[in-house]
Structure formats: C-alpha cells, structure tokens
N, C-alpha and C positions, 0 to 999 in steps of 0.2 A: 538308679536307672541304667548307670552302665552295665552292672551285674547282670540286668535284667536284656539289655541290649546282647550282652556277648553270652545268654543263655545260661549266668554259673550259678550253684547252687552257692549255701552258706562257708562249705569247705573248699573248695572252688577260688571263693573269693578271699579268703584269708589269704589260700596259697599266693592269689595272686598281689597280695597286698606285701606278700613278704619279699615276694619277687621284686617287686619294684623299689622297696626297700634297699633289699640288699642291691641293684643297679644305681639307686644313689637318683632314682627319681621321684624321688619326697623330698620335702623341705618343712620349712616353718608355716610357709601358706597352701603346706600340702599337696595333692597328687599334680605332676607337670605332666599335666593328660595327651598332650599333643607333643612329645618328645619328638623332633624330626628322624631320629633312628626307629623309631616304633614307626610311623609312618612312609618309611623307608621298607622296611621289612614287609607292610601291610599289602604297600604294592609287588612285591613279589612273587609273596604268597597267595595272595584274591586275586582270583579272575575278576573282569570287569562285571559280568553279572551279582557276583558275589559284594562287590563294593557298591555295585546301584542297590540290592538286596538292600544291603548293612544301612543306607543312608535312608533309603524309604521306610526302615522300619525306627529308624533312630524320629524322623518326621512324623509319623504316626504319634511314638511315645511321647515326642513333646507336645503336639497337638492334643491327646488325653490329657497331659499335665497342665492344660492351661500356659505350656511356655507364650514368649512371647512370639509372636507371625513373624518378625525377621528369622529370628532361628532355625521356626522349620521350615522356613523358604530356601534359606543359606542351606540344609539339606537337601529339599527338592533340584535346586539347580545343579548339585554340584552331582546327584545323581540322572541326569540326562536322561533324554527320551522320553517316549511315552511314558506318562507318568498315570495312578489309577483316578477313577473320576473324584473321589474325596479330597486329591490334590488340588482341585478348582479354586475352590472355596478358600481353601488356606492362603494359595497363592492372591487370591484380590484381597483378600485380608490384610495383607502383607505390603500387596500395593498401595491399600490407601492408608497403612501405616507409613508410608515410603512417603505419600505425596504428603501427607500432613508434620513429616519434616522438613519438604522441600525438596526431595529428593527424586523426582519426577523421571529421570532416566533409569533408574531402580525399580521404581514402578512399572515398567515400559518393559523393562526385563523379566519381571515375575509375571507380566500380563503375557508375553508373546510366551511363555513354557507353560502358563496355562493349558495355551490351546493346542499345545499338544500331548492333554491328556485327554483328548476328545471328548469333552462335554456332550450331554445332550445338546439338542437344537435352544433350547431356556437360556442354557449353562455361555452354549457358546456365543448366542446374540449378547448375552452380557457382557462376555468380555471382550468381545471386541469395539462395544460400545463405550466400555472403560478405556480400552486401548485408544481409541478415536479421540474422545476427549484428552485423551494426553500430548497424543502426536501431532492434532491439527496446530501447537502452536511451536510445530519444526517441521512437519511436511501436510500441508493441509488437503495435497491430495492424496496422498497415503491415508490420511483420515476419512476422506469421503468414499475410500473405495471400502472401508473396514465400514462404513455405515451402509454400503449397498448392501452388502455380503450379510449384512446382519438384519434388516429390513425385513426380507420374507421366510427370517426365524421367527418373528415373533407374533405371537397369540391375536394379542385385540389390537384395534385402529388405533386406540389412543396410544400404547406403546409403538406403533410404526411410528404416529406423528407426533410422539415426544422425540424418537431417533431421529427424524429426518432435519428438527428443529436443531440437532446438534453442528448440523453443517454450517461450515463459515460461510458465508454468502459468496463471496469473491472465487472459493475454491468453483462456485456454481458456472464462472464465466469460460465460455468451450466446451463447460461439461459434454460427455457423449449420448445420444440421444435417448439409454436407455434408463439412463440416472432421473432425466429432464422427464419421461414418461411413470418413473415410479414415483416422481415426487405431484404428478399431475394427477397421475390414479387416488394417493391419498389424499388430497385436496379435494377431488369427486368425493371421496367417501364421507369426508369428514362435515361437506356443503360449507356453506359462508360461516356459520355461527357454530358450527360442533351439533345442528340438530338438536339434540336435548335438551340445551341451553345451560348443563352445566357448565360450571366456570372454569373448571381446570382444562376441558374440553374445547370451549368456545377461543380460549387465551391459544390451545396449541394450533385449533383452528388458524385464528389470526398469523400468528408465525407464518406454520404453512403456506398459507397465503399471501406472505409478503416475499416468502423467498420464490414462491411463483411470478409473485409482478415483477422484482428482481431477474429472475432468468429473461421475461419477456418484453426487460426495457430495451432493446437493441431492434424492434418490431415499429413499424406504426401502428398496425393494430395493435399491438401490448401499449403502448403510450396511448392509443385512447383509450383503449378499456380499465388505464390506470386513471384518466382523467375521470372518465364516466363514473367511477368507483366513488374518487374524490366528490364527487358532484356530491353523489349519494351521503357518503358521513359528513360532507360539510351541511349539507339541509337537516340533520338531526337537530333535535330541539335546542341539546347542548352544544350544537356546531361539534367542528372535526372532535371525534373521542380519543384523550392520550392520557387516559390516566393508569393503564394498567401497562406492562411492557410489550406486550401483545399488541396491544393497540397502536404503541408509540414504533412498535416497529412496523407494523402497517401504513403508519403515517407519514414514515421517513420514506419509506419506498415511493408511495403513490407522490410524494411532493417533489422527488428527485425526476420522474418523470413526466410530472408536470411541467415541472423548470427547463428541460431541456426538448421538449418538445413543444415549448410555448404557449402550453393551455392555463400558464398563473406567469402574474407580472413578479418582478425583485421583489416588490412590497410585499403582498402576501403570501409569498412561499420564505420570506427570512421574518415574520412575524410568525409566522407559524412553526416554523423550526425554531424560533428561540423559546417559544412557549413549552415544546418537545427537553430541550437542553436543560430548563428551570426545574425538569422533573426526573430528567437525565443524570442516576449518579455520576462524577469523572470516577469511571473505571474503564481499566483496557477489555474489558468484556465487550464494548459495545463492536470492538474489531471483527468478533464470532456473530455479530446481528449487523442486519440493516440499519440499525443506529446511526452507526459511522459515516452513511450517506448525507447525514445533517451537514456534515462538516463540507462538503462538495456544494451544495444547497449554499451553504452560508457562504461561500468565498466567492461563487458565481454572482451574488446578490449584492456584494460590495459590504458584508456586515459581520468581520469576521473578531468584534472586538471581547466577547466573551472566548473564544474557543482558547487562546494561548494559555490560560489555568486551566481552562478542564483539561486540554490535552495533557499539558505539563505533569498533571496528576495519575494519566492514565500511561503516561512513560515511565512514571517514575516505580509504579505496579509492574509494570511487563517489567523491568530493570532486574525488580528482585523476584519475580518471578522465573524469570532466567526464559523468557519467551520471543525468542529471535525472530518468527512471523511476524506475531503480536507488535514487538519492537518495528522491525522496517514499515509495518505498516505507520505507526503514529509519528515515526521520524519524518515517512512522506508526506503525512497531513498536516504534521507543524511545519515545514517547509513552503506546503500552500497556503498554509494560513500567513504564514511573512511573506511568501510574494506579493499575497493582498494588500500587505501591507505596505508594500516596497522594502521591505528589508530583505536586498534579494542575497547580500552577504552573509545572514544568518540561517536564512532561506538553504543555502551553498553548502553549508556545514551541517545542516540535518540532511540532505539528499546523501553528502558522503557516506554518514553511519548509516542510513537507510541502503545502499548501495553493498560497502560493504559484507553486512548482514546477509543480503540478498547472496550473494558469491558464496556464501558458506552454505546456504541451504540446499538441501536434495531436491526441494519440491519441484515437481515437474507439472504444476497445475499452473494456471496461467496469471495466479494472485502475483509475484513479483514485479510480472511486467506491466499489470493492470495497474497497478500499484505507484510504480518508478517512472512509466510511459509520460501522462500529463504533466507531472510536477518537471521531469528530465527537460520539457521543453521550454520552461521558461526560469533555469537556471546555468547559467554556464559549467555544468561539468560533463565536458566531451567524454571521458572515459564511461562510462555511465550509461550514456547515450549507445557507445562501443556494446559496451557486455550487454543492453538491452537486445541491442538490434541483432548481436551477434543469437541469443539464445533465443529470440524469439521471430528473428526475420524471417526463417524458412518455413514457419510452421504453417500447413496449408490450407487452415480454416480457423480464425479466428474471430470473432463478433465483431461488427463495423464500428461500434464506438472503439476496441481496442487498436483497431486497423489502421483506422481514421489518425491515433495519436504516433503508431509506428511511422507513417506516413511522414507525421511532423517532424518525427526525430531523423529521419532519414531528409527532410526538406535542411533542417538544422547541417546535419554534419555537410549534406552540398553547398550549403552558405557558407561553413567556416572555409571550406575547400576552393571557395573561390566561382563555384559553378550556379551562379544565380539560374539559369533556366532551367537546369533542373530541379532546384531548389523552388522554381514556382511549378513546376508538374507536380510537384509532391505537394507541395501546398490545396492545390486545385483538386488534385484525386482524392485527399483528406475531404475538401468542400463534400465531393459527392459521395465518399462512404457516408458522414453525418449526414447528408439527405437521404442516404438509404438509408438511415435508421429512422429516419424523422428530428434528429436529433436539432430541430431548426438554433437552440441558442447551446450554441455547443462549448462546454467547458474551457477548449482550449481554443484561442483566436485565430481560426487560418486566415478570414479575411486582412486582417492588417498584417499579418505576413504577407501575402500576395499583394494587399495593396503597396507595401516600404519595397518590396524589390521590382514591382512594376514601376513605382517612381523610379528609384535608382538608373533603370534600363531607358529612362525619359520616356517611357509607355504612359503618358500623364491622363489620355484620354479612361483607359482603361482602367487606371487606377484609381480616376474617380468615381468611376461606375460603381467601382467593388467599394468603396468608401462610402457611397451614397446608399447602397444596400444594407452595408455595417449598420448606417447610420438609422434606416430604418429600423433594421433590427434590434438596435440598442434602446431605440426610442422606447418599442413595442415592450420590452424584457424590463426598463426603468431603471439599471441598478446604474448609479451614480459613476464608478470607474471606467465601466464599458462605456458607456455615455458621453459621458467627458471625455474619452479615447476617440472617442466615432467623428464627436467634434470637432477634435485638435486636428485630427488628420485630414478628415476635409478642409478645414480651413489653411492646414498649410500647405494643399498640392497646388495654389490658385485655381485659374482658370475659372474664376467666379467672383464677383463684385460682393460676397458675404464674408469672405473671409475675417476681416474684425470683426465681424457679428459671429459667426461660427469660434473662433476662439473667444469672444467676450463671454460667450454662453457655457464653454469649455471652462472657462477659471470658476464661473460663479458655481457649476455643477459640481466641480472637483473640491469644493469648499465642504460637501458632506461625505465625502471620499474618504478611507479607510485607507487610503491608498497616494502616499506622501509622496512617491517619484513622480509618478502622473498628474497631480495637481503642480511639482514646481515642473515640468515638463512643460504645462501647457500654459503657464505664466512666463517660462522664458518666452512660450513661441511668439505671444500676445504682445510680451515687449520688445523684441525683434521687430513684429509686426508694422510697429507703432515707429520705430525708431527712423529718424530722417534718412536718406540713402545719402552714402559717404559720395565723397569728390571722387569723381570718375563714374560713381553707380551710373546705370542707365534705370529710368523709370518702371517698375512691374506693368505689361501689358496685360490685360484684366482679359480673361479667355482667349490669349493667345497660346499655342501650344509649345511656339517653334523654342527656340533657345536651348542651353544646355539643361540636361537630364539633372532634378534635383539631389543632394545628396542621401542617401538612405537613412546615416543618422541625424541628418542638421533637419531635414524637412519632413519627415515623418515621425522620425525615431527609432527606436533601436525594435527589429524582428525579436527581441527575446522580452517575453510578457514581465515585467514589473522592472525590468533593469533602469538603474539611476543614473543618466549619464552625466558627467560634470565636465565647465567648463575646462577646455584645451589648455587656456588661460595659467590655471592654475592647478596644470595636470602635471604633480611632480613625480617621476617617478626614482624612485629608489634604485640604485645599483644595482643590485640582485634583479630587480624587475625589468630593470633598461637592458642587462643582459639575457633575461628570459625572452624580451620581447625584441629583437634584434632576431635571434636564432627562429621563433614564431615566422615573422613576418615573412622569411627566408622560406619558410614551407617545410622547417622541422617536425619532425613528431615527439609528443612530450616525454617520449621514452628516449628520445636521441637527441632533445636538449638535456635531459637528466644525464644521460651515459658523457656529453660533451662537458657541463658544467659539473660534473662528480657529485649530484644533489640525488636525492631520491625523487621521482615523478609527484609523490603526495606535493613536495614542494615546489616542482616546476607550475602545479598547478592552481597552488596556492597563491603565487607570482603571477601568474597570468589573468586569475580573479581581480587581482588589484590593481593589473594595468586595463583591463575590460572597462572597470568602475572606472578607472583617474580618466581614460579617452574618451570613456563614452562609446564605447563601440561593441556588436555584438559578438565577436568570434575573431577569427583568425583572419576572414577574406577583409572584414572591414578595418583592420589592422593594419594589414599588407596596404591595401589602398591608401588608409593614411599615413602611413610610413612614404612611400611611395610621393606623396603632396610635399614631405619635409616638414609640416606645418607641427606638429610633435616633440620635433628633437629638446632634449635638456639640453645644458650649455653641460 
C-alpha cells in the first residue's frame, strides 16, 4: 500500500527497499516507517498541498482496504481543510467507533472536520445531529443551536421531530423566540397523536409535546392548558397513560405543572410520579427528558424516599460516562432530594460538586443556573450563591420561575449581610414573579422567608398574615412538610389563643414527614410551648402585639429550607470552627478569613457549615447577632 501510495513500480520499490536498508532503517520487526529524519525531510520538500494530497489519498487507500475508521480519520485530520464529500461518512464512522470506546471528545473532533467537507443538506443535518447528541452533555446550548441549524435540512416531519426530541429540556428555558416557534410549528404538523396513529410517530408526537408544555410552564395559560391536558389522559379508560417513554414524558411535564400551579393536591401528583419512576429505568438519560421533572414533583410533595437509589444510579452512569452537565445536574437533585430530607449537610456536599462542575462548563444556556438557583437557596453555600448571581444576575430576560429563585438568592446573600429589609424586598418580588407565572405552590418557600424576617423586625402583625396565607396554601397543596411548616410558624408568632393547637397539629403532621429537621423543629417548639415560664418570666399576652420583636431562629426558624438547628446548649464548637467563626461574625469574607487563617476557602467553608449546624442559625447576619448576645461563647 505504501508502494502504491508513493506511486513506485516493482523496481522502484526494491531500490527503495535497499535504501533503507543500507540507512539502517530495518530491523527484526522490519520497516521503521515513521523515522523522524524521513519526516523531517518530507516537510521540507512538500508543500502543504502536496502533504494534504499524500494524506487524502493514503485515507482513500485505507478506506478501499477495509482499514479500520480511526486510521483514516487519523489521516483526514491531520490533512485539514476542506475535505471531499466521501470524507463524511468515514469521519461519523470513526466517531461512533470513538464513542463506543468512550472516547467522546474524539468523536466531537472527527464530527466538527466532517462539516467541513460540506456535505449535502442529508449529509450535513446528520452530523450535526451526531454532533448535538454529543455536546449537549458539556454545552447544551451549543447542542440546541447545532439542532436548529439542522432542523430545516431535513426531508420528512418525522425526522424534524425525531431532531427536536433530541433537545434537553432545561437547554429550552430563555430559549430565543425563534427556537420556541420551530418547535411549535412541528408540534402543529405532527397534531396530538402523529395523525396516522403509527407508533414510532404518535411516541415522537408525545415528546414534542411535552417539551412544548415544558417551554410553556412559566405561562398561566400554559399551566392550564397543561391542566386541561391532564384532565383529558386522566379520564382515559386506563387513567393517566405511562407506559411507553413518550408518554411518561408527557406525564412528567403535565404533573409538574399541575403541582406548581395548584390544579393537583401532594397526594395525587407523588402517587402518580411514583407510578412513572416504577417504570422509570435509574439512568442519567432522563436529564436530556422531562423525566427528571419527577424528581421536583416528588420533593415538593414531601415523598422523596425512592429517588436516593435511582439518583445514586443515574450519577454513577454520568461519572463514567465523563458527562459534566449530565453530572451537575443529578448532584443538584440528590442535594434536593436530602434537603427533603433534612440532610442538609449531605445536601451541602452535592451542591459543591454540582457547583464546581458548573465553573468548568462553557455553557451559556441558562440550564446551570436553572439548575443551582432553587437547591442554592436552601443550603448554606454563599459562594455558589456568588457565581450564580454573578453569571446570571444581568441577564435581561429570563423566565419568572428562574427570576423568582435569583431573587431568593440575592434575598439570601442580604440576610447573611446583615440587611434584613432588603432581604424581604427580594423575598416579596420572588412572591410576585411566582404569581406572574401562576406558579401559586411554588418550589421554593418565599412566604416563610418573609414571614421569619418580618418576625425578627417584630412586624408580628404582618407576619402572620403571610403565615396565615402559607397556611392556606399548605393546606390546599397537602404535602406533610410544607404543612407541618405552615403550622409550626403560626403557632409560634402568638398573637392567637391556638398556638398549642397549631403546633399539636404540627408534630402529629411531621410524623409522615420525610423531612427529620422539621418534625424535631416543631417538637422542640410544642415543648417550649408547654414548658412553665421561669422565675422572672412575665406571662404570654395572647394577641398582644407590643413587647420585644421575636427572635428569627428561636420563634420561627431558620430562613434556609430544611436546616437543622441544634440546641445552643450543646453547641460545641471546635477550634478551627471557633476561629472561623469569630473572623465571620466581624464581617470577613471567606477569602480573607482563608488569606488570615492560611487555610484554603473550600475549608473556611466547610467550618462555617458546622458552626451554622452546631448554632442553629442561618448565615452570617444571624451569627453576628448571636455572637453579639455572648450566649454562644465556649469556655
């Protein structure tokens, strides 16, 4: 094949056989083909044409020989540029011999020199649909824009809405309006069922359709028309249909918007998602579908005690898959699913690698933030919080549900900061973006934020207003934690003769709770409650207003969703922690206690984790304050 590459006849080739002989480039295992002196020389004599020439036609010869697709790829690349249209073919060959080693950024390499051998329109919707599916699990807006671009190459409907099914859902939130119109046109074409009622059809149907309610859960009219939907597959003969994955991703959508727009109680939208998850393999695929909505569904509804093995399973695939999206995403959602739990220190440790991850990514779609936003607010890691608000606080149009939770995270960092009032503006203006979505039970709890720093400011009247709305709201939504939450905090602002009845009702509620901080939470409050008032107390005045302003962790609880506060009592803290928390309270930042202490920040924050736990308190301002009382100090 070489004789045949460098053109030599049979005499030709002896001479050059004798050549290399007498050079002393044979051995025992024969010709040493790639001498670097020969290689040496090649460049000086070939022009760059002449060397793209030599490798394109070396790729050709091994492609006639049946070599193997790395080979002649390893030539196409190395000869650059446009390459001729036969090169297509070899080059995806190549790549999905590349992924079926595992070798995914290889394939990414042989896809993107593809397309500059300018396929047909077939050729190139192909690969870049190859390419899509590779990339969406490192930039998944890079991938949706490689599935626009490819979209109006292709022939029949069923191929657009096999393409469009490829898109991660998440990549869909901000999308620009003419993404959201191509994927609406196919969804016209294709009608509810595929029309013809075949099955490959009717399934990409379904899809389509679900990444549709998906774009337009942030709508009131899209949450009822996802209700209305629901109405429709729940009165089928067989009740809601999930047995195909089309379906179950249909199902996931329309129940997520059911949930959060209050048209289904906790009970039947986490019996219906568990029913979904029994037929739900644990694989991290479900990250690229509406699946993954289940998991949002289930933690809102207090019922998250299935998802910790399927997640765990669907981590441990992205892991060796080497899919860093894939991965931040299921770190976020195992992180919610332990808040629910009250594990909010385990909780702590998946937002970090979930965070991290996020840092490394290109992606400039708004899946990170969508992603990091809710969970960020109900675990203490301020940096997180930082690089959220920092990459996505300017951006000038994003979806009210996402809005809504920047909101929080910016209420959050003016809490640690000491600035309660604005930390309830941000609290209140989250309120009304979730009412401009509709979103009436909204994932993340602004009311009992605004209720614990309305008490704090001894604003008691108003706090039980927003308490007494919670409490509706929990009532109407069912799910045991919210409930038992809605409970506890009314019963402990006073200013009402129910208060033992409002927490009696709290412990027995938190008794089916998933959710272990907020059941002993509302057991300590009941036996407080109960407890005789010491010598000196004065009597509780029962709806009087006046007296000192309650404290925000002792009387409501802690502004961060599932944190476990433990008694002051027996709050030891550790040297390392007692010096983190000294410099904290001062109004350091955890890069200039690190630079002070000679530690690295991962660790000043890890310290600060475990004095939050041991005080019981949510941040930095609530620190300072109680630093400030003396009531803390170790001997």
């Amino acid at each position: 094949m070489l004789a045949r590459l460098a053109e030599l006849d049979a005499t030709d080739l002896a001479v050059a056989g004798a050549v290399t002989r007498s050079m002393g480039l044979t051995g025992p295992e024969g010709h040493r083909l790639r001498h670097g002196l020969v290689g040496a020389a090649l460049g000086v004599v070939q022009s760059s044409h002449q060397r793209r020439d030599l490798h394109l036609r070396a790729a050709r010869m091994l492609r006639d020989a049946g070599a193997p697709s790395d080979r002649i790829a390893a030539h196409l690349l190395t000869a650059g540029g446009a390459a001729p249209a036969w090169t297509v073919e070899a080059l995806r060959d190549a790549a999905g011999t590349a992924v079926r080693r595992g070798e995914s950024w290889t394939a990414v390499r042989y896809l993107r020199h593809a397309l500059l051998a300018g396929p047909d329109e077939p050729g190139r919707a192909a690969v870049l649909l190859d390419l899509a599916g590779l990339e969406r699990s490192r930039d998944t807006g890079l991938a949706l824009r490689r599935i626009v671009q490819a979209v109006p190459l292709l022939g029949s409907l069923r191929e657009r809405a096999a393409a469009l099914c490829r898109v991660t859902p998440l990549a869909l939130e901000g999308a620009a309006p003419p993404v959201i119109a191509l994927l609406r046109g196919v969804a016209e074409e294709l009608g509810r069922y595929g029309g013809t009622g075949d099955t490959e059809t009717r399934e990409l149907a379904l899809r389509v359709e679900a990444r549709l309610h998906y774009v337009d859960k942030h709508t009131r009219a899209g949450l009822s028309a996802a209700a209305a939907r629901l109405d429709e597959l729940e009165a089928l003969p067989d009740g809601l249909p999930i047995r195909t994955p089309g379906e179950r991703e249909l199902a996931c959508v329309l129940l997520h918007s059911a949930a959060v727009g209050g048209h289904r109680p906790a009970s039947v939208v986490a019996a219906a998602c568990r029913a979904v998850l029994a037929r739900e393999p644990a694989s991290s695929d479900h990250v690229h579908s509406t699946v993954g909505m289940l998991v949002t569904c289930l933690c809102m509804a207090d019922a998250v005690e299935d998802l910790p093995s399927w997640l765990s399973v669907a981590l441990e695939q992205a892991r060796a898959e080497r899919a860093p999206v894939v991965e931040a995403v299921l770190h976020a959602e195992l992180a919610a699913v332990l808040v629910c739990s009250g594990r909010v220190e385990e909780a702590a440790e998946q937002v970090r690698s979930a965070v991290e991850l996020v840092d490394e990514l290109a992606d400039d779609s708004l899946l990170p933030g969508t992603v990091l936003a809710p969970v960020l607010t109900a675990v203490p890691h301020g940096p997180g919080a930082d690089r959220v608000l920092a990459r996505y606080g300017a951006t000038p149009s994003v979806p009210p549900g996402f809005g809504a939770c920047l909101q929080m995270l910016r209420a959050r960092v003016a809490a640690e900061a000491g600035d309660a009032e604005t930390a309830l503006e941000y609290c209140l203006d989250a309120g009304r973006r979730f009412d401009q979505a509709g979103w009436t039970a909204t994932p993340v709890p602004w009311r009992p934020w605004a209720v614990e720093i309305l008490a704090e400011r001894g604003r008691r009247a108003e706090a039980r207003a927003l308490a007494e709305q919670e409490l509706a709201r929990a009532r109407r939504w069912g799910a045991p934690a919210q409930l038992g939450r809605a409970l506890r905090m009314l019963g402990q602002l006073g200013g009402t003769d129910r208060g033992a009845e409002l927490l009696e009702q709290a412990t027995i509620v938190l008794r089916t709770s998933g959710d272990r901080s907020e059941a002993e939470r509302a057991t300590r409050a009941l036996t407080a409650h109960r407890a005789p008032p010491g010598p000196g107390d004065l009597p509780p005045r029962t709806g009087d207003p006046a007296g000192p302003p309650p404290r925000l962790h002792d009387t409501v609880g802690t502004p961060v969703p599932g944190h476990r506060p433990t008694s002051r009592a027996s709050a030891a803290l550790t040297r390392s922690e007692e010096r983190v928390a000294t410099r904290a309270s001062r109004g350091l930042t955890n890069h200039e206690i690190a630079a002070d202490l000679a530690v690295s920040v991962r660790a000043v924050e890890k310290h600060l984790t475990g004095v939050y736990r041991k005080l019981g308190v949510p941040g930095r301002a609530a620190l300072r304050r109680l630093r400030e009382s003396g009531s803390d100090r170790i001997a």
